[in-house]
Structure formats: structure tokens, C-alpha cells
N, CA and C of each residue as an Amber inpcrd file, in Angstrom:
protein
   363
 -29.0690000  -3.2740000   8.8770000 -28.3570000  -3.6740000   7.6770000
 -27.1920000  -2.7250000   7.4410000 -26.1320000  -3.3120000   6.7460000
 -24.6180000  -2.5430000   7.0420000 -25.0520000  -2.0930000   5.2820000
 -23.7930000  -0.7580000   5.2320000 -23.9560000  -0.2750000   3.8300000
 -22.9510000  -0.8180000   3.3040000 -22.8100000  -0.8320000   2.1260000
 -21.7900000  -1.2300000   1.5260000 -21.1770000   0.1510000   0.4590000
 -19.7210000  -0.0840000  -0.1020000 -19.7300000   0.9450000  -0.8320000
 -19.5460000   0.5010000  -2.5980000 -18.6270000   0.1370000  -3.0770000
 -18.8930000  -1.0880000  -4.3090000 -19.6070000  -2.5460000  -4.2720000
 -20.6520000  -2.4650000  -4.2590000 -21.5770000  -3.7130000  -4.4490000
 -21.7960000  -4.3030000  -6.0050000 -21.9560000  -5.9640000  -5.9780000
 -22.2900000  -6.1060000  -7.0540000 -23.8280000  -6.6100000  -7.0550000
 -24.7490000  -7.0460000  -7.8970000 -25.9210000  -7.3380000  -8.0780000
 -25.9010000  -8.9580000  -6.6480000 -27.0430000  -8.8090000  -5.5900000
 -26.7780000 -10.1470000  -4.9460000 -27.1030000 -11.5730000  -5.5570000
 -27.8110000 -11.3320000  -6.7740000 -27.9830000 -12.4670000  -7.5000000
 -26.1620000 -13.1850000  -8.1620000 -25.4890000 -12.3070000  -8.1680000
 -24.3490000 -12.6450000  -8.9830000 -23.0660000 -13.4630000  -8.0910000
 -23.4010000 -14.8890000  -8.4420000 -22.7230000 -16.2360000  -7.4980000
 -21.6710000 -16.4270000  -8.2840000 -20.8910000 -15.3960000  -9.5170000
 -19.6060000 -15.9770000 -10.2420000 -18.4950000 -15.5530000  -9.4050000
 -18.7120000 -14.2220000  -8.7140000 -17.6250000 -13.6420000  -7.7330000
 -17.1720000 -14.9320000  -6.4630000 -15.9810000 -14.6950000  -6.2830000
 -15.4780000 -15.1930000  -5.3630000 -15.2230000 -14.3740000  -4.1600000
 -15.9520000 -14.1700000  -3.1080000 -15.5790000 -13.2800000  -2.1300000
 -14.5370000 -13.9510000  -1.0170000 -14.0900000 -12.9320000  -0.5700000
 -12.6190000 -13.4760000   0.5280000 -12.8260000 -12.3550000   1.7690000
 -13.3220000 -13.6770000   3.0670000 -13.2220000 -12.8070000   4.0350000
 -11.5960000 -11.7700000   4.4570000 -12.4920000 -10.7890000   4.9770000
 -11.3940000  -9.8570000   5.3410000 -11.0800000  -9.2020000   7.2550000
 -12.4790000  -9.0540000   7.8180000 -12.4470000  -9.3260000   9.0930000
 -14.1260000  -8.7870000   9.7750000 -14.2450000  -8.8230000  11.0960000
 -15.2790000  -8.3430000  11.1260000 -15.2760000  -6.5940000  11.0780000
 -16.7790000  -6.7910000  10.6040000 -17.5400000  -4.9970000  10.1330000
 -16.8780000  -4.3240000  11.4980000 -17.4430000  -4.6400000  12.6680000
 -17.0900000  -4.0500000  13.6980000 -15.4370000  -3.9400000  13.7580000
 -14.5850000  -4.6800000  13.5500000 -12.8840000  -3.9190000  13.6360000
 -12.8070000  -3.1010000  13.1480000 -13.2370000  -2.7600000  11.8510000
 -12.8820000  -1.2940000  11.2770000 -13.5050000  -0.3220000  12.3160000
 -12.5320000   0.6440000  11.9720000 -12.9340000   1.8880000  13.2580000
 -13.2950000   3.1870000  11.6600000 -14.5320000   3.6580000  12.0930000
 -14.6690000   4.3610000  11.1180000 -13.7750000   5.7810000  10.5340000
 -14.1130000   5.7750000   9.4020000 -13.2510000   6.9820000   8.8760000
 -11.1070000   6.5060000   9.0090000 -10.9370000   5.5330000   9.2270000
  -9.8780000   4.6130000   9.5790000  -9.7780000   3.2620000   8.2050000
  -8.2650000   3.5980000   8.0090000  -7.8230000   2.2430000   6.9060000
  -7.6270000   1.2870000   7.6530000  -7.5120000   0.3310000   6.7360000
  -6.8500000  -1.2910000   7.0660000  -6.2460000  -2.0920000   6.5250000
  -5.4580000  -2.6160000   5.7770000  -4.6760000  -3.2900000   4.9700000
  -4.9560000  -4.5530000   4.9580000  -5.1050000  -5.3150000   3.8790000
  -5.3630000  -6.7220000   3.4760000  -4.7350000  -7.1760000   2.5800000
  -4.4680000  -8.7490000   2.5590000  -3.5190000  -8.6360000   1.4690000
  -4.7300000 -10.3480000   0.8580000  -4.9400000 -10.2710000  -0.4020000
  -6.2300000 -10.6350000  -0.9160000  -5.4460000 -11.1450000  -1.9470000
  -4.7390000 -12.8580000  -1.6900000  -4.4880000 -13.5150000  -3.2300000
  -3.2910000 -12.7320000  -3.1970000  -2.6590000 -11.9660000  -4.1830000
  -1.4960000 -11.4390000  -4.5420000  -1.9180000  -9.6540000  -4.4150000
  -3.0600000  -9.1100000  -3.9490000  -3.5070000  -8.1000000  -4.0660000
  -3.2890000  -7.3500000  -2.2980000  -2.4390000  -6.4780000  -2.5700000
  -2.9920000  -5.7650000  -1.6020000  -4.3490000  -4.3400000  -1.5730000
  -5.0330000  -4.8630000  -0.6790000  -6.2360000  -3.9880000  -0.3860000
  -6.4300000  -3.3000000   0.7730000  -6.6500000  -2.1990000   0.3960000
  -7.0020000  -0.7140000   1.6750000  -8.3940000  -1.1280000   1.7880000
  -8.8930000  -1.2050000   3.0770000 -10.7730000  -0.8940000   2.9400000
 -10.8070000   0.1360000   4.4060000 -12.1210000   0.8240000   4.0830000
 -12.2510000   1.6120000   4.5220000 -13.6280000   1.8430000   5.3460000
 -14.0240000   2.0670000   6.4460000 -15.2690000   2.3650000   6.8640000
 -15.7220000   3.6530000   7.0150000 -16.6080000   4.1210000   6.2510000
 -17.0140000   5.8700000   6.4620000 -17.8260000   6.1310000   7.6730000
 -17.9160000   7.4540000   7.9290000 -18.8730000   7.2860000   9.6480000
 -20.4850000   6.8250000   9.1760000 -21.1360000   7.1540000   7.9070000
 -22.2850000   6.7190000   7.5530000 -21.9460000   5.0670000   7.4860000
 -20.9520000   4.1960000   7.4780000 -21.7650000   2.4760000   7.7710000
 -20.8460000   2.1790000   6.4460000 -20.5720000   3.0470000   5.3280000
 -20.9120000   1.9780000   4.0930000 -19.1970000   1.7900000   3.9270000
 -18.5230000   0.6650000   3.0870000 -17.2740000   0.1610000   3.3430000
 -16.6360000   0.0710000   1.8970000 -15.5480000   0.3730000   1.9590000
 -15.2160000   0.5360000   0.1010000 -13.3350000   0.1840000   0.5260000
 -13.4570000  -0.7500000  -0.5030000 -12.0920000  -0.9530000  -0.7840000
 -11.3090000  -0.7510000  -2.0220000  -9.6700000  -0.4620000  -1.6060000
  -9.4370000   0.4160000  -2.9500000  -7.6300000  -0.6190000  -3.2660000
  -7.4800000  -0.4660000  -4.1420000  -5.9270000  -1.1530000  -3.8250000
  -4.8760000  -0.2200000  -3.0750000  -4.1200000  -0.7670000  -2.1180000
  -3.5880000   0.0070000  -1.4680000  -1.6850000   0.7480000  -1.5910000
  -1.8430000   0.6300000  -2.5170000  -0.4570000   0.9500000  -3.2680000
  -0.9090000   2.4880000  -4.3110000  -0.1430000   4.0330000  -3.5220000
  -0.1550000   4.9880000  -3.8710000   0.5280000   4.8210000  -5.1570000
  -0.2760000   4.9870000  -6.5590000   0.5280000   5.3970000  -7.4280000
   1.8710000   6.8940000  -7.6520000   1.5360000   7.6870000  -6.8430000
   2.5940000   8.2990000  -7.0160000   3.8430000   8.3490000  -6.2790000
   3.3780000   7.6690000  -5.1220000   4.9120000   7.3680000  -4.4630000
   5.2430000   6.0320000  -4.5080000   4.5900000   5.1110000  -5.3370000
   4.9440000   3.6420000  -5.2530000   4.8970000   2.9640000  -3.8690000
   4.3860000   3.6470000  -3.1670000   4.2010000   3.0220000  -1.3970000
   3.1250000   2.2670000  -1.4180000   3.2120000   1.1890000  -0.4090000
   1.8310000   0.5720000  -0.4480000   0.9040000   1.6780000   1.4590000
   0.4200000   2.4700000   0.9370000   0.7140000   3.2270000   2.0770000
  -1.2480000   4.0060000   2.0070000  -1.9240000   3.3330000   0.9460000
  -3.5610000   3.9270000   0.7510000  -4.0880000   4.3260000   2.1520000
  -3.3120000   2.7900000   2.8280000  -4.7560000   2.3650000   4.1930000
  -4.3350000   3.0340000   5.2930000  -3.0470000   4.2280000   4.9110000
  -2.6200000   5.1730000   6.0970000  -3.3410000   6.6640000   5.6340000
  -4.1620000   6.6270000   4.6580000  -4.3430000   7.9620000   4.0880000
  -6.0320000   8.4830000   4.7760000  -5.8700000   9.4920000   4.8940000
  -7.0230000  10.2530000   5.5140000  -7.9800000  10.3150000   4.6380000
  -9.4210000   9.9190000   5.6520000 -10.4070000   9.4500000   4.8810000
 -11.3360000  10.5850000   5.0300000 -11.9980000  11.3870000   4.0900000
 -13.1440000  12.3840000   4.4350000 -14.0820000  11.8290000   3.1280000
 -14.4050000  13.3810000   2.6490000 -15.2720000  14.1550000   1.5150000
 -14.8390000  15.1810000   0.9450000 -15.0730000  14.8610000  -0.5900000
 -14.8200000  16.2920000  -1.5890000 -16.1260000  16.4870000  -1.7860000
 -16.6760000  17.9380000  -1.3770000 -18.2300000  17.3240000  -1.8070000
 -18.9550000  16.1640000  -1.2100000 -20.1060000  15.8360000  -2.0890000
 -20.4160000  14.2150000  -1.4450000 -19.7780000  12.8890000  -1.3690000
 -18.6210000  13.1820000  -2.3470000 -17.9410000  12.3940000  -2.5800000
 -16.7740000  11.7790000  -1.7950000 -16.8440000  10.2740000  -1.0640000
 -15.9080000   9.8450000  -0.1560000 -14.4710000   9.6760000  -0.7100000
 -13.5970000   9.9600000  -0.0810000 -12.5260000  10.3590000  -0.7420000
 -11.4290000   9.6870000   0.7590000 -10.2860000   9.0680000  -0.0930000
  -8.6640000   8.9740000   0.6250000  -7.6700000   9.5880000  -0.1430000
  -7.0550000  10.8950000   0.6650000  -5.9350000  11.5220000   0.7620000
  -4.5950000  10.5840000   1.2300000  -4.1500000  10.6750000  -0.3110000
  -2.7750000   9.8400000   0.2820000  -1.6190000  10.4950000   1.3460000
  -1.3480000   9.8800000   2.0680000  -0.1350000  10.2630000   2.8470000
   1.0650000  10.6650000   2.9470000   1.2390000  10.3660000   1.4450000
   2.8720000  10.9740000   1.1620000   2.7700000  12.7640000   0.3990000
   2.2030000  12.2200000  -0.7160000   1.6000000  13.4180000  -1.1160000
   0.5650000  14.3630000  -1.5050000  -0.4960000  13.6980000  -0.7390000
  -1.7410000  14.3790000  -0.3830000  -2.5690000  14.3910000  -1.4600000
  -2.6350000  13.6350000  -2.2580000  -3.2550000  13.7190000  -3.3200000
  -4.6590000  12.5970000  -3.0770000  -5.8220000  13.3690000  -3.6200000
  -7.4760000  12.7800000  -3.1190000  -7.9400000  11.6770000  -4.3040000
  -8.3090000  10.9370000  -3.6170000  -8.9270000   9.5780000  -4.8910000
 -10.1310000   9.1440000  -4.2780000 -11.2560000   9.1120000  -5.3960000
 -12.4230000   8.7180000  -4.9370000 -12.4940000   7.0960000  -4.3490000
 -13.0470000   7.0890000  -3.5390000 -13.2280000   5.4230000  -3.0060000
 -14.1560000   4.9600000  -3.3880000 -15.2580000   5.6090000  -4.4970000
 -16.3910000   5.0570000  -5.0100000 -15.8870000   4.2690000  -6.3640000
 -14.8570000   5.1170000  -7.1590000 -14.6090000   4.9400000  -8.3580000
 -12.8900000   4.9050000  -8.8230000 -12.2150000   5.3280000  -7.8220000
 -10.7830000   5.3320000  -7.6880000 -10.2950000   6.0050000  -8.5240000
 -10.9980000   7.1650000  -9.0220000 -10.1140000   7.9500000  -9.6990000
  -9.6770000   9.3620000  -9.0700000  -8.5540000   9.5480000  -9.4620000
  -7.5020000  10.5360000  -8.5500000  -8.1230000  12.0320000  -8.9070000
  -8.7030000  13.0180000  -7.9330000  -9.6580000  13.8960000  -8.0760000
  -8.8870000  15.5110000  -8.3620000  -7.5520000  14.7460000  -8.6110000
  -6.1160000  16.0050000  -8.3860000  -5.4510000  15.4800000  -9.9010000
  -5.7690000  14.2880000 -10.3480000  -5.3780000  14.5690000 -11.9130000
  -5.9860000  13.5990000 -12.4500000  -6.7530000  13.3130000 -13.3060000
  -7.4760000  12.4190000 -13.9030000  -7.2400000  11.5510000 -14.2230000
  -5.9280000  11.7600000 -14.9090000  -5.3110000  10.4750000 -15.5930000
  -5.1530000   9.6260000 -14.8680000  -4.6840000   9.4550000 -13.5420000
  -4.7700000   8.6080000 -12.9070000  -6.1240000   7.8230000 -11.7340000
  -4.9780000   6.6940000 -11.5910000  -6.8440000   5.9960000 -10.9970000
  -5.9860000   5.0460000  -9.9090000  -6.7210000   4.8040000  -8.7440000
  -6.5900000   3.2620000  -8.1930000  -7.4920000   2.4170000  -8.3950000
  -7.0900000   0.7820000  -8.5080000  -8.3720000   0.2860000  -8.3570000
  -9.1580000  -0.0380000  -6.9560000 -10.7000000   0.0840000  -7.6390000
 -11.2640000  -0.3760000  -6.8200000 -12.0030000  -2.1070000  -6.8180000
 -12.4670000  -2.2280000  -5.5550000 -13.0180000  -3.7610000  -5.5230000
 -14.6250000  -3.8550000  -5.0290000 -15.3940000  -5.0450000  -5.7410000
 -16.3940000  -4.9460000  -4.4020000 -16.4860000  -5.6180000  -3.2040000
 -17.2420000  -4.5500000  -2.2620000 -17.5080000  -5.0550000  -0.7410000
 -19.0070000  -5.3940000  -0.5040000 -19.1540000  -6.4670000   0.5570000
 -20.1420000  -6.9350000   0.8570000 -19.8050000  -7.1330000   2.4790000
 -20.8880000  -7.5100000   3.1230000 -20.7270000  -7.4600000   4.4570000
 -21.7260000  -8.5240000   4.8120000 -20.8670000  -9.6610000   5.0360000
 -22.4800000 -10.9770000   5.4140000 -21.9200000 -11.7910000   6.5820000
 -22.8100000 -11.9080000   7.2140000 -23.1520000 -12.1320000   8.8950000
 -22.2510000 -11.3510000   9.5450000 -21.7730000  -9.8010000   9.4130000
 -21.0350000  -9.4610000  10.3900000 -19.6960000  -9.0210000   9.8760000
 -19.3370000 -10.1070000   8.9120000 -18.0510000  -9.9630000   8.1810000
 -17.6120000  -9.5440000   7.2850000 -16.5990000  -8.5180000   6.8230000
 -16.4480000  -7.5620000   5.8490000 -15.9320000  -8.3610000   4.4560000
 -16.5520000  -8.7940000   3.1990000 -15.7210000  -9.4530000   2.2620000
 -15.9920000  -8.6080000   1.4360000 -14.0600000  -9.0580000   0.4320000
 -14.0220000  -8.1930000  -0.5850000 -13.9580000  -9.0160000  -1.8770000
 -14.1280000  -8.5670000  -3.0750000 -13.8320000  -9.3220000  -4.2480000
 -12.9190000  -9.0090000  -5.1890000 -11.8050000  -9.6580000  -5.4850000
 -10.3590000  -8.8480000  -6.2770000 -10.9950000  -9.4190000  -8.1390000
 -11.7500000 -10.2360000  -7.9600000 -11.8340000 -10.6070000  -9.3970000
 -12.0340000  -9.3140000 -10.5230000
């Protein structure tokens, strides 16, 4: 069974999920860019399995540039370092771990038969 990283309850059939590609393309610890409805989305695979997507447009440089940003840990916490100016945002919760006030959003991921879907609702 694949992990996921924002999940919602599996009873909950109001979400609309939108495939994004298979689990296996993502190369772990590695972005990917999607563009979801009018949304662009970064998702991400950590080396533990579990998959979290974040919107992929750096608020501080206005780049859409998330799904180029280096993926680790602050702590336990999975984290993307943006690329322009290095600044860390949680991928659990999307908030920017270098100034509070700011945030990206995040989405949930699910992973069914293989295939990585996300939900922008």
C-alpha cells in the first residue's frame, strides 16, 4: 500500500479527484508539475512512499518554479526549498517555515490502482 501525504477521510465521495500520472513516474525526493483545472500543482514523492502536493507558484518570486525546489526535512518535517530563494515550506501544511505569514497551498493526494490523484477543490 502507497502512503499518501494530504489525505481526506476514504468515505468522502464529494471530492473530485483528477488523475495526475502513475505513482511509479515520480522519482523520489523529485518535483513534478501539473496543471489541474486552472491550478498549477507541484507533487512530490518522499523516499518513505508518501506523496504531497503543494501549489506550485513561489510566493516570493512569483515563479511558478515549487516543482524545481529541493525536497528534504526540517526535523521530521517534509519540507520544499524554493529555488530562487531558498526559502523552506512544509508540504504537510504549506506553511513557509522561514516566515509564517506566509503559506502555499496545499491539496489532497490519493494514490488508486497505481495512479497518483490530486484534489484542487
Amino acid at each position: 500500500m502507497t502512503l499518501t501525504g494530504r489525505t481526506t477521510d476514504p468515505g468522502d465521495d464529494t471530492r473530485t479527484w483528477v488523475p495526475i500520472c502513475a505513482y511509479t513516474d515520480l522519482i523520489p525526493e523529485r518535483g513534478a508539475a501539473a496543471l489541474v483545472a486552472s491550478d498549477q500543482i507541484a507533487v512530490f514523492r518522499t523516499f518513505d512512499g508518501r506523496v504531497y502536493a503543494v501549489g506550485n507558484r513561489d510566493p516570493f518570486s512569483r515563479a511558478y518554479v515549487m516543482s524545481r525546489g529541493i525536497v528534504g526535512t526540517r526535523g521530521e518535517e517534509p519540507v520544499v526549498v524554493t529555488p530562487m530563494h531558498k526559502q523552506v515550506f512544509s508540504l504537510v501544511t504549506g506553511a513557509c517555515l522561514d516566515d509564517p505569514e506566509t503559506a502555499i497551498p496545499t491539496y489532497p493526494t490519493r494514490v488508486t490502482d497505481g495512479t497518483l490523484e490530486v484534489s484542487v477543490e
